[in-house]
N, C-alpha and C positions, 0 to 999 in steps of 0.2 A: 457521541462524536468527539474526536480529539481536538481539543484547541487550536487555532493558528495562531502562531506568535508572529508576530510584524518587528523588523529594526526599525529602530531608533529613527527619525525622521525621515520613514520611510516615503511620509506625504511631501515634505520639503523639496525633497532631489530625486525628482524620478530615477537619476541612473543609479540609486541605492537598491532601488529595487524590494519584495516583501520577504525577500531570504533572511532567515534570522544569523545575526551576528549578534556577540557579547558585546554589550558596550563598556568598554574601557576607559571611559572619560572622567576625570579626578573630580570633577563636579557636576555629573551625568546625574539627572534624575531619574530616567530609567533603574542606572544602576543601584540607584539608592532605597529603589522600592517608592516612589512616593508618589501619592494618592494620586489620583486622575491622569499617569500615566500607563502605560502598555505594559504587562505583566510580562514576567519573566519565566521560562520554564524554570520547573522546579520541581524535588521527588512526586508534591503530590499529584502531578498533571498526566502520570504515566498510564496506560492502559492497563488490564489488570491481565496477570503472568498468565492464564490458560488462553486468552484471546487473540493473542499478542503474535502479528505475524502470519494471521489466518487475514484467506477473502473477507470482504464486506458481508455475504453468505451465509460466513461461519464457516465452512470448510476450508482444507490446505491445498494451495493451488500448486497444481503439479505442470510441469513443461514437459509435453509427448514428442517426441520426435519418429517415435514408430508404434507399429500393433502390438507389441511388444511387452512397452511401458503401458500401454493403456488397460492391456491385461491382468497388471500387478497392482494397479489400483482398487484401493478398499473403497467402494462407494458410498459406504457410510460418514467417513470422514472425509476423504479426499475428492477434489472435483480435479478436470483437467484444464490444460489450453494447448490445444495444436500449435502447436513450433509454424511459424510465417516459412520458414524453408519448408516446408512437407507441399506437394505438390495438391492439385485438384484432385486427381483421380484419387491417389490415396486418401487425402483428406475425406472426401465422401464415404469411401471404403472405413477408416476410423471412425466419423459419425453412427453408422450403421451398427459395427460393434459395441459402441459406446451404448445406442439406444440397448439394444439386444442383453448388456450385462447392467443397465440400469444405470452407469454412471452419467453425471453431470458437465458439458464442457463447456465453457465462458463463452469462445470465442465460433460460436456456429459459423 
């Protein structure tokens, strides 16, 4: 699981909010790296290059907007998610397909 970085007196001012920003402060301890403060991203916090960008899963999540797309899908790697624009009828008609070629979709 990837780290969450927190700003800098994220607990002090709630309107800072836990978005990470750099801290820029000439005498920022954050910025300084120093002990018993909140870490800083940095190269080695990155996920590693094959995982990177795939669902939770492990598979690549794909956007279907028709039967179409869902047929070109490799179901060993790829899972889907139906597009919120695709209607009921279809959508069910896509499930059905989906079950029938074995593929996977997030969003039943």
């Amino acid at each position: 699981m990837k780290k969450k970085f927190k700003r800098q007196e994220y607990a002090r001012y709630k309107k800072l909010g836990q978005k990470w920003r750099k801290p820029k402060g000439k005498t920022s301890k954050t910025r300084r790296y120093e002990k018993g403060k909140p870490a800083m991203p940095s190269v080695g916090y990155g996920s590693p290059k094959d995982s990177r960008g795939l669902h939770p899963s492990g598979y690549q999540d794909i956007l279907l907007c028709n039967i179409k797309e869902l047929e070109d899908l490799d179901p060993e790697y790829q899972a889907g998610r139906i597009s919120s624009t695709v209607g009921r009828r279809k959508k069910e008609i896509m499930l059905e397909k989906a079950k029938e070629l074995g593929i996977k979709i997030f969003n039943k």
